[in-house]
C-alpha positions as CSV (number, residue, x, y, z in Angstrom):
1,X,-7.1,50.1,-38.2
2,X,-11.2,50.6,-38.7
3,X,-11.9,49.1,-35.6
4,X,-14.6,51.3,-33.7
5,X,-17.2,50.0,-34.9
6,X,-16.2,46.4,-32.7
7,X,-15.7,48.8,-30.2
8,X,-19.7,49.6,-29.2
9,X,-20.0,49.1,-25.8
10,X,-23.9,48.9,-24.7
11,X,-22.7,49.1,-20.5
12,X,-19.6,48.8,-18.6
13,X,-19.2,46.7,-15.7
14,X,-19.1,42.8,-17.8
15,X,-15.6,43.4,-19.6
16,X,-14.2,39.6,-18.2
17,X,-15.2,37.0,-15.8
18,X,-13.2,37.8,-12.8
19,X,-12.0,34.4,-12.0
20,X,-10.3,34.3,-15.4
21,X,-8.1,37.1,-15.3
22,X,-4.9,37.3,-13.1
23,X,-4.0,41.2,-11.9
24,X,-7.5,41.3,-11.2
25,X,-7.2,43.7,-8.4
26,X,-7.2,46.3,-11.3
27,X,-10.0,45.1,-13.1
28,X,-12.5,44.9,-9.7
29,X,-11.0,48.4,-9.5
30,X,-12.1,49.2,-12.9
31,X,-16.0,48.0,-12.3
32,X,-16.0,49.3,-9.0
33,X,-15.3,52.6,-10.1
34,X,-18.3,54.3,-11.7
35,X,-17.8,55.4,-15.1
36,X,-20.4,55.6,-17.9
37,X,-21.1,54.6,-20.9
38,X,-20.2,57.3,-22.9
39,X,-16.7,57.9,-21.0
40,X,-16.2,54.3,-21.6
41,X,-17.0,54.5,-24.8
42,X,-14.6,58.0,-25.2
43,X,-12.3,56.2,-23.4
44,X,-11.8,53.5,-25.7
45,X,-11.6,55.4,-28.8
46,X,-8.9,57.5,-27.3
47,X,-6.9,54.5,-26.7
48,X,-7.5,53.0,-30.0
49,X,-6.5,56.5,-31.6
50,X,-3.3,56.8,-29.7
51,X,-2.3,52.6,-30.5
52,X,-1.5,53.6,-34.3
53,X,2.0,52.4,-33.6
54,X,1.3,49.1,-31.6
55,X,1.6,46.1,-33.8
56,X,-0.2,43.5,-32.4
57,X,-3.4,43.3,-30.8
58,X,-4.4,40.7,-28.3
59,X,-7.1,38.3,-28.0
60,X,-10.7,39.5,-28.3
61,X,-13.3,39.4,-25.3
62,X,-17.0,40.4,-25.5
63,X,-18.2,42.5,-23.9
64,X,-22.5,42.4,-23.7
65,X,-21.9,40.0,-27.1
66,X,-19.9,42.6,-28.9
67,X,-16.5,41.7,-30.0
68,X,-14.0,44.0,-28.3
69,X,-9.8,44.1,-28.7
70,X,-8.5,44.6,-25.6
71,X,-4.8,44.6,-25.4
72,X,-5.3,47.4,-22.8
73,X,-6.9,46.4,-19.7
74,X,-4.1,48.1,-17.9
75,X,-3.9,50.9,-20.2
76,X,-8.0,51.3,-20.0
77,X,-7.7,51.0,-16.3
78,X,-4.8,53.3,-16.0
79,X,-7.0,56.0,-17.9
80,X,-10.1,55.6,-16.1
81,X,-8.5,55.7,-12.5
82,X,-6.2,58.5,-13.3
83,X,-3.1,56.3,-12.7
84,X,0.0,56.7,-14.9
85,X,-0.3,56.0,-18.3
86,X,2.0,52.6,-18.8
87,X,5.2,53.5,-20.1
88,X,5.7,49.8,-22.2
89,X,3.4,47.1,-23.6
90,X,5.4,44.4,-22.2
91,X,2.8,41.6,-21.9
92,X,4.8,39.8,-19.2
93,X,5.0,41.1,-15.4
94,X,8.1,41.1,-14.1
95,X,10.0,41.4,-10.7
96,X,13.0,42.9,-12.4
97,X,15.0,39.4,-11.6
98,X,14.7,37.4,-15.2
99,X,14.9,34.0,-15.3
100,X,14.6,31.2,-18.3
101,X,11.1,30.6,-17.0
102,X,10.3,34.7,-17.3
103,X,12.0,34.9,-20.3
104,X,10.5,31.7,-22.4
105,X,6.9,33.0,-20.9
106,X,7.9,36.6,-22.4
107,X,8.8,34.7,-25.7
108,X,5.5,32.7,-25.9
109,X,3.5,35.5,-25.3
110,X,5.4,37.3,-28.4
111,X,4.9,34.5,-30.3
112,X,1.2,34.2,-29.7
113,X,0.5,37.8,-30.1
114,X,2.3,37.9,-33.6
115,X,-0.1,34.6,-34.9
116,X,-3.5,36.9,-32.8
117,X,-2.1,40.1,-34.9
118,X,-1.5,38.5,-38.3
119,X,-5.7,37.7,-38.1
120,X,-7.0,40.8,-35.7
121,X,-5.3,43.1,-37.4
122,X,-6.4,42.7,-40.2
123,X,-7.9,46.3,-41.7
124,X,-11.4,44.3,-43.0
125,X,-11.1,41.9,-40.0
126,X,-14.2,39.4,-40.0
127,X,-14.2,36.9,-37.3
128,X,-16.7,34.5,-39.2
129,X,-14.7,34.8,-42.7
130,X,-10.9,34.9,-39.9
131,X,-11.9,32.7,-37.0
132,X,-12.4,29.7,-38.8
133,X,-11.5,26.0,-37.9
134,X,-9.9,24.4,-41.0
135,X,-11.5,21.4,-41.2
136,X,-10.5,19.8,-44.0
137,X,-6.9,20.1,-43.4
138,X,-7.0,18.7,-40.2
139,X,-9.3,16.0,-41.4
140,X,-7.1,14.7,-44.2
141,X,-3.7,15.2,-41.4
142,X,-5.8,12.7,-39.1
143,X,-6.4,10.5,-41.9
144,X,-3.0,10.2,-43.2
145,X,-1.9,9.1,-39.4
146,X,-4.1,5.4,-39.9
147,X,-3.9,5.2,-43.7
148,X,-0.1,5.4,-44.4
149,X,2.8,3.9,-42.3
150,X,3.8,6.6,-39.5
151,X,6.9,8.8,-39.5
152,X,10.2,6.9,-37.6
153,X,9.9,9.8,-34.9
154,X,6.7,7.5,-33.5
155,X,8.7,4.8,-32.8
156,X,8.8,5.7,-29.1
157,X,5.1,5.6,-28.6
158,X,5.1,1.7,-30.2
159,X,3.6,0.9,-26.7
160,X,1.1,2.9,-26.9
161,X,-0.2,2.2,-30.5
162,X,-4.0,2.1,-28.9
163,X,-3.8,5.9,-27.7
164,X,-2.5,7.0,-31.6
165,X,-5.8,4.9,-32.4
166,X,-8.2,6.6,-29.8
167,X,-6.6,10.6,-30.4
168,X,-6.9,10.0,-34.3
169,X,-10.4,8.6,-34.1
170,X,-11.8,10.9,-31.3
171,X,-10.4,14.1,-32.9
172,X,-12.0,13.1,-36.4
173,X,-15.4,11.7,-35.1
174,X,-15.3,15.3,-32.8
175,X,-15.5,16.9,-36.5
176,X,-18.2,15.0,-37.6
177,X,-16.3,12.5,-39.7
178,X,-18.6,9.1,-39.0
179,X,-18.1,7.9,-42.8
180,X,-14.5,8.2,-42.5
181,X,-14.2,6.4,-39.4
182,X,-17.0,3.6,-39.9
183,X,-15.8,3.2,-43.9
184,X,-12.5,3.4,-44.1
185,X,-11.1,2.6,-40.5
186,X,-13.6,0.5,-38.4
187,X,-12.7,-3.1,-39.2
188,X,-8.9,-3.0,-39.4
189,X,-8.9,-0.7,-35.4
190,X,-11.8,-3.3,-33.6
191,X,-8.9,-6.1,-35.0
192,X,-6.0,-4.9,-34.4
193,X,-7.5,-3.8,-31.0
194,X,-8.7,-7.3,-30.2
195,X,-5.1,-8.9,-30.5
196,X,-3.9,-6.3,-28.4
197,X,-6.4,-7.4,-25.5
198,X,-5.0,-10.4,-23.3
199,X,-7.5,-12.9,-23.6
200,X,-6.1,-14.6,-20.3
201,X,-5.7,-11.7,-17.9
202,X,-7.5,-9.4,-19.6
203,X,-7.2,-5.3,-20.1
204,X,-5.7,-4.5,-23.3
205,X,-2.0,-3.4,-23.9
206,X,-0.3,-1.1,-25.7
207,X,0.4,-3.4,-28.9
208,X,-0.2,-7.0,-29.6
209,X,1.4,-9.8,-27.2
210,X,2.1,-6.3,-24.9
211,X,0.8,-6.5,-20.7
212,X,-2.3,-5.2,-20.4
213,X,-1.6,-1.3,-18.8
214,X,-4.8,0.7,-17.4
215,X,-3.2,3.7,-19.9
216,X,-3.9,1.7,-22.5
217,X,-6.9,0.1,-22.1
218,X,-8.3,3.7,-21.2
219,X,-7.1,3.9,-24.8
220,X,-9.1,1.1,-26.4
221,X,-12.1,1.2,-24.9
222,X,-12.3,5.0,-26.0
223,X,-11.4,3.7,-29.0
224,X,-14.1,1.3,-29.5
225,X,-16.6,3.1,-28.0
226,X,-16.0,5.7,-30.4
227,X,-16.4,3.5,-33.2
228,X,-19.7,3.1,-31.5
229,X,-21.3,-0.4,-32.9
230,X,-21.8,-3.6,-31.7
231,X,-18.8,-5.9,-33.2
232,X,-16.2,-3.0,-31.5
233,X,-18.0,-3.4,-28.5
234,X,-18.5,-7.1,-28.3
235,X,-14.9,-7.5,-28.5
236,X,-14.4,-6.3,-25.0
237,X,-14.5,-9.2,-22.9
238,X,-15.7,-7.4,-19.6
239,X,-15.6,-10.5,-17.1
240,X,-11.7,-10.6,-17.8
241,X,-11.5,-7.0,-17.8
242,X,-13.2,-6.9,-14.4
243,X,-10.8,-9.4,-13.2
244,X,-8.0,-7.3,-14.7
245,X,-9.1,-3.8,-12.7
246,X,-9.5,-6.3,-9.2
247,X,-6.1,-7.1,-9.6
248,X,-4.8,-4.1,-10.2
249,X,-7.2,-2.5,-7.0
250,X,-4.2,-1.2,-4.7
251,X,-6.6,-1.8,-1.0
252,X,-4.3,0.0,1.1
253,X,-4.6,3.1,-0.5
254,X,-7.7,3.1,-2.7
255,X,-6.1,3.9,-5.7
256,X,-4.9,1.5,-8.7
257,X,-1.5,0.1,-10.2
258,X,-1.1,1.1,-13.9
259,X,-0.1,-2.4,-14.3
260,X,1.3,-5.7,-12.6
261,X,3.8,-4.7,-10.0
262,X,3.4,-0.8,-11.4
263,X,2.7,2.3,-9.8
264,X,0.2,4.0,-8.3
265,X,-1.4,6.8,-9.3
266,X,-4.4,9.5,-9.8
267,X,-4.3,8.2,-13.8
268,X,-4.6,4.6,-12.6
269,X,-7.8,5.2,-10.6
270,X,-9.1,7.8,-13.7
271,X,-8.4,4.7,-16.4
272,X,-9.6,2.2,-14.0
273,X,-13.0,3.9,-12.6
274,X,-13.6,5.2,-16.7
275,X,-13.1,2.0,-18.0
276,X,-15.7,-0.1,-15.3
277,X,-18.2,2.9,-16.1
278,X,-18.3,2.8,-19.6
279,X,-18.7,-1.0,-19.6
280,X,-21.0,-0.7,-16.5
281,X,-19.2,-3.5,-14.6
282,X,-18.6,-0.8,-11.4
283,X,-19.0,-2.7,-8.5
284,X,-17.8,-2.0,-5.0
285,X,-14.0,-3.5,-4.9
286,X,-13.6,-1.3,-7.6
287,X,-14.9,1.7,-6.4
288,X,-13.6,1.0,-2.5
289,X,-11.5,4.1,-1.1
290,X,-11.6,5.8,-4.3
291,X,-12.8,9.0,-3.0
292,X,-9.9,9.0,0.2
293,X,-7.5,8.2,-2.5
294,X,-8.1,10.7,-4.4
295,X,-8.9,13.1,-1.5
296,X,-5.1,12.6,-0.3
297,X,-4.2,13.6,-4.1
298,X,-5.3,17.0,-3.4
299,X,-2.8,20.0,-2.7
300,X,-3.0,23.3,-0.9
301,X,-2.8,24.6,-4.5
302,X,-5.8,23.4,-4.8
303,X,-5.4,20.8,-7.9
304,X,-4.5,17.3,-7.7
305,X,-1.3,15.7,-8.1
306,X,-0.6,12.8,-9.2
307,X,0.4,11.4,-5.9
308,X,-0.3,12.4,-2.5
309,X,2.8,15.0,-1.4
310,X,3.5,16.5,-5.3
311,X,2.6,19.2,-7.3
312,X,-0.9,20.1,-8.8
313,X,-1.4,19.3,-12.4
314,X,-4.1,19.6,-14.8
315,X,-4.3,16.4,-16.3
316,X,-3.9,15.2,-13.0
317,X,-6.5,17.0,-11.5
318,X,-9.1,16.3,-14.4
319,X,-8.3,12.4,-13.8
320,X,-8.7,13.0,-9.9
321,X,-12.0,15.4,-10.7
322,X,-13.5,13.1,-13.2
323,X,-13.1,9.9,-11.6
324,X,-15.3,11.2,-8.6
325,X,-17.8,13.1,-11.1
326,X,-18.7,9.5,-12.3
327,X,-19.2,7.9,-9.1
328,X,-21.1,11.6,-8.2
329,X,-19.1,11.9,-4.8
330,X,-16.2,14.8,-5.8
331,X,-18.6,17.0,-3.6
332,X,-18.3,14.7,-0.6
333,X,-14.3,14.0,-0.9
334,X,-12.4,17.5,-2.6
335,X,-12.2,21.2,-1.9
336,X,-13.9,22.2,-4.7
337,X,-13.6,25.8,-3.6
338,X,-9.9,25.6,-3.6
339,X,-9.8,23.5,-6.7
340,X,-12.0,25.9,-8.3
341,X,-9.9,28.8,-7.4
342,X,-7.2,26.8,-8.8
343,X,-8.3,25.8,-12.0
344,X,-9.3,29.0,-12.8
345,X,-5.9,30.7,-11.8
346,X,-4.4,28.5,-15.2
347,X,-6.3,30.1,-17.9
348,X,-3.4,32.6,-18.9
349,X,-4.3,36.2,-19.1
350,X,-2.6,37.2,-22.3
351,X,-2.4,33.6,-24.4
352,X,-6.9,33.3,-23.6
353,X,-5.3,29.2,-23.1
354,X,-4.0,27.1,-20.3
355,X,-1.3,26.0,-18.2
356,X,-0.8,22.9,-17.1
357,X,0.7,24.3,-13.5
358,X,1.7,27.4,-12.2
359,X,4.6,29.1,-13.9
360,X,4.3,26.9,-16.4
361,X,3.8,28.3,-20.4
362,X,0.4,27.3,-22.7
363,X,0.0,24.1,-23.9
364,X,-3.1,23.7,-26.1
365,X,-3.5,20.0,-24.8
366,X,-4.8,22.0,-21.4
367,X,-7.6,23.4,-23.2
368,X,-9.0,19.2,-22.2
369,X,-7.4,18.6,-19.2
370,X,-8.2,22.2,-17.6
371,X,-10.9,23.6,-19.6
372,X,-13.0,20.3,-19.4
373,X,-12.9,20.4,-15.4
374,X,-15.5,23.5,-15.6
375,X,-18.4,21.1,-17.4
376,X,-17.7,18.7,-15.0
377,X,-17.3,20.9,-11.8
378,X,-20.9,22.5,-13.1
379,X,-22.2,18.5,-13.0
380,X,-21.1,18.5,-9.8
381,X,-22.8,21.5,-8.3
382,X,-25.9,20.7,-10.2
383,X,-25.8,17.3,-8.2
384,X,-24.7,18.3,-4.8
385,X,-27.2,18.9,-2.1
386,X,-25.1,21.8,-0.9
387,X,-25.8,24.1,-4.2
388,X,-22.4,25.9,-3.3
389,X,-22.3,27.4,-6.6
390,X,-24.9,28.0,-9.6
391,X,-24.5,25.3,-11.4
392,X,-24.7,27.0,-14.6
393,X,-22.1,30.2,-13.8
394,X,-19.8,30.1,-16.5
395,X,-16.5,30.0,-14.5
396,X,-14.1,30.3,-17.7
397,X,-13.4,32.8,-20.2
398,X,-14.8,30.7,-23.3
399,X,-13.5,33.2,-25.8
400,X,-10.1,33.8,-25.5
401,X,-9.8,29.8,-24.9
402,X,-11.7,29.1,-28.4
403,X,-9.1,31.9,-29.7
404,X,-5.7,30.3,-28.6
405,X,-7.1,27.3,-30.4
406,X,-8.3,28.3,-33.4
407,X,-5.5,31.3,-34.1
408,X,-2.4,30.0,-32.4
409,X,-2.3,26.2,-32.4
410,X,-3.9,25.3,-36.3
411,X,-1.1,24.7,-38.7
412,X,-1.4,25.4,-42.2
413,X,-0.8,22.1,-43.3
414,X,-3.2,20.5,-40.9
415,X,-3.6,19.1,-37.4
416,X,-2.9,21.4,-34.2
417,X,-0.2,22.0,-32.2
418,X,0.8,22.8,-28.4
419,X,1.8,26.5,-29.1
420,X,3.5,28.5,-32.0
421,X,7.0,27.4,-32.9
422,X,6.2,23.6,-32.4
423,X,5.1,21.1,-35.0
424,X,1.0,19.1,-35.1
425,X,0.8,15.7,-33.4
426,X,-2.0,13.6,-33.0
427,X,-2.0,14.2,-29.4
428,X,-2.3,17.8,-29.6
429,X,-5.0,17.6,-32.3
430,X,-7.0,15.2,-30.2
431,X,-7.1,16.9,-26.7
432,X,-6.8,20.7,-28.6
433,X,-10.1,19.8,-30.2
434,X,-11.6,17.8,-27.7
435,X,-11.3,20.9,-25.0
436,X,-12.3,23.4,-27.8
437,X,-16.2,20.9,-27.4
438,X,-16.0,21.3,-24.3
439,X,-15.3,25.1,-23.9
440,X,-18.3,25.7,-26.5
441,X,-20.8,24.0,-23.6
442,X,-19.0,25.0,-20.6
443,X,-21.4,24.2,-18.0
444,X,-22.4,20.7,-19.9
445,X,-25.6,22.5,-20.6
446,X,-27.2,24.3,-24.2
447,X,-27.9,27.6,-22.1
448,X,-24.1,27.6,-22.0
449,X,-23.6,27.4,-25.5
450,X,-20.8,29.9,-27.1
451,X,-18.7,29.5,-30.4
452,X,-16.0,31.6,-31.3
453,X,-15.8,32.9,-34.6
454,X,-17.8,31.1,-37.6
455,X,-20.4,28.7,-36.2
456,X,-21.1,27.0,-38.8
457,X,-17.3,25.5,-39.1
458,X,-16.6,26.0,-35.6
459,X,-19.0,24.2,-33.8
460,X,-17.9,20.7,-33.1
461,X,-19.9,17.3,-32.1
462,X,-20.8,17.6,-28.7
463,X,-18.0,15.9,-26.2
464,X,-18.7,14.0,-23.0
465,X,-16.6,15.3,-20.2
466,X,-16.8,12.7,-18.3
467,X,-14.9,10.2,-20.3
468,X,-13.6,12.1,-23.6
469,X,-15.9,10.6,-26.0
470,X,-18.8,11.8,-28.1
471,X,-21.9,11.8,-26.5
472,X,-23.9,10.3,-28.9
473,X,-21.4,7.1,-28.7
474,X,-21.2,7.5,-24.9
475,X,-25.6,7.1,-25.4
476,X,-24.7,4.2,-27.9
477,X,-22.5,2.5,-25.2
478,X,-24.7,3.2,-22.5
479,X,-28.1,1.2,-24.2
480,X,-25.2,-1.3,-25.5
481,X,-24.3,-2.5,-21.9
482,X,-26.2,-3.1,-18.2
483,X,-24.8,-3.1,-15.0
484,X,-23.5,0.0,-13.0
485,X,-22.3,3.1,-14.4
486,X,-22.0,5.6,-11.6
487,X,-24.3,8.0,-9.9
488,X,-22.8,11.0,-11.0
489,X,-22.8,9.6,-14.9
490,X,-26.1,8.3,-14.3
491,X,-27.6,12.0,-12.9
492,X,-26.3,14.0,-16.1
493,X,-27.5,11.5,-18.7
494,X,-31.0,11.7,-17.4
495,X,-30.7,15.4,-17.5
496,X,-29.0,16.0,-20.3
497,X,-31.9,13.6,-21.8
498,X,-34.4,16.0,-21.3
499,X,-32.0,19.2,-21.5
């Protein structure tokens, strides 16, 4: 394995961001202690020398911009501190006392490392000829989900026919795929949308003749903004809709129903407060108590559940974070301290990808629902009068989160998947992609900037974190409508203007 020449190190002391790496008492041990950068560099040759026999090599970090294998933070630590060489590679830490959850996180670890090592260890490894998304194949997997009838296995998402819509067309126009969409697809979605929108009550539901659900006309709107022109748009009648989100308005606890007589939760008030931006019809009874509602959502985790009393989650806590980023008052209402101590506690420390809660295994739909919360965190700071944190830190390992992605989640045939072992979906192609845009900006801002692997296919069409649309349709939508957006929607579009 030639790999020494990845292995130039210009200075120690920048090997990870710490807030990305659990065990990190031995990597603050390992820049606290002062070592130069010729041992380093000694160091790591050693260790590459003696690794003959190891057969898979984990993610790649960088390390002043140079591409750098590091299975062995332990190992490397171990070494420099004079502490005892590790007797195993296990990738998993362990109390001695297995359990199904220790054993199926051991297993997914395995699995990931053998997909890393069939790419990295490669003796002519190249990561812009090996890192490379496959466009094409995903493009013509998307394509096949609207062009030809779907498999009977979909048969239990018929109520939620707009969200196959919205991942298929998001996912395609985050590739750059605008003749697909506006040639081949427009006209038939902005109808068959339309008949599911009740023209009485308004809201759209998840088929035709269906009650109108906030879920789904989260979905549809998406949708039509991201066909981005004026007959999808028109379609939206926004006086019923604003009728629809009053009724649905739960005033005792500032959050909303999902639908009539329905629950309430923190995607409710995500849908409901998404949905009145985007069409700019945000008035007051909509945005009443939405920041104590979602306050009461917080944990002592440190994430947001999806009712007051439960358990942290990430696609909870990016409804609950990004329904406050648009009305611009997360900084008045949450912990962002804890959260962001939280959030960055789920990027795992082997797999470079996220966990929806703690304990929990990787699931490439959390490179969205976790990885887009650092954009929108960075909004935040760069908005709050407090300045509690630079707003442009980078707060998340961007690399090993682009890696997961692009080396453990594609499938040969097209479209991605949650992790190795399971099959593509159009949810998992959608929300794997859509984080992977947000992860390549992931402080909202071009200084931020970072692709993984080859650029050139890599980089995708840049992804509005506040909503989970394109930015350039967001802009279309945004000169489309007038009324009231949001403060905090309002403050990043201005900046990002002149960014």
């Amino acid at each position: 394995m030639n790999t020494t020449q990845q292995l130039k190190v210009n200075s120690p002391g920048c090997l990870l961001p710490r807030h990305a790496l659990p065990g990190e008492h031995l990597l603050t041990a390992f820049l606290t202690r002062a070592i130069t950068t010729s041992r380093l560099n000694s160091l790591l040759t050693a260790i590459l020398n003696s690794l003959a026999v190891v057969e898979y090599v984990p993610y790649l970090v960088f390390i002043d911009g140079t591409l750098f294998y590091p299975l062995l933070l332990k190992i490397i630590t171990s070494v420099a501190l004079d502490l005892p060489f590790p007797s195993s590679y296990s990738m998993s830490y362990d109390d001695g006392f297995p359990t199904v959850t220790s054993e199926d996180q051991h297993e997914v670890e395995m699995d990931v490392l053998r997909e890393f090592g069939a790419v990295l260890n490669q003796p002519d490894f190249n990561p812009t000829r090996d890192i490379v998304l496959d466009r094409e194949r995903h493009v013509e997997f998307l394509r096949r989900g609207l062009a030809e009838p779907l498999h009977g296995s979909y048969i239990s998402l018929e109520a939620s026919r707009p969200w196959i819509i919205f991942w298929i067309l998001h996912a395609l126009d985050l590739l750059g795929e605008r003749s697909i969409i506006e040639d081949e697809f427009a006209d038939g979605v902005v109808s068959f949308l339309d008949l599911c929108q009740d023209k009485d009550r308004g809201g759209f539901g998840g088929g035709p003749y269906q009650i109108p659900h906030l879920a789904t006309t989260y979905a549809a709107v998406a949708a039509l903004v991201t066909i981005g022109s004026p007959a999808a748009l028109s379609i939206i009648d926004r006086e019923k809709m604003r009728s629809f989100l009053h009724r649905m308005k739960d005033t005792t606890t500032g959050g909303f129903r999902m639908h009539e007589d329905g629950e309430t939760d923190i995607r409710g008030t995500y849908c409901a407060i998404a949905v009145a931006s985007l069409l700019q019809i945000l008035d007051t009874t909509i945005t009443d108590k939405v920041g104590e509602y979602v306050k009461s959502c917080q944990t002592y985790e440190g994430g947001i559940a999806g009712e007051p009393g439960m358990e942290a989650h990430g696609g909870y806590s990016y409804c609950g974070l990004a329904a406050l980023a648009i009305l611009g008052t997360a900084q008045d209402c949450l912990n962002l301290d804890s959260f962001l101590e939280w959030l960055c506690r789920r990027q795992m420390c082997y797999e470079g990808g996220f966990q929806g809660r703690a304990n929990k295994l990787v699931d490439s739909c959390y490179t969205f629902w976790q990885g887009a919360s650092f954009p929108l965190l960075s909004e935040i700071f760069r908005n709050s009068e407090h300045k509690m944190h630079a707003a442009d830190t980078v707060f998340v390992n961007q690399g090993p989160a682009q890696l997961y992605v692009l080396l453990a989640c594609q499938v040969a045939s097209g479209g991605l998947r949650d992790k190795p072992g399971k099959n593509p979906d159009f949810y998992h192609s959608c929300y794997a992609l859509s984080g992977l845009a947000a992860l390549q900006y992931s402080t909202n801002r071009n200084s931020s900037k970072f692709v993984l692997g080859n650029e050139e296919e890599n980089l995708l069409e840049r992804n509005c974190v506040f909503y989970n649309c394109c930015i350039e349709r967001v802009k279309f939508a945004r000169n489309f409508f007038t009324g009231i957006e949001g403060d905090g929607v309002t403050f990043a579009y201005n900046r990002l203007d002149s960014d």
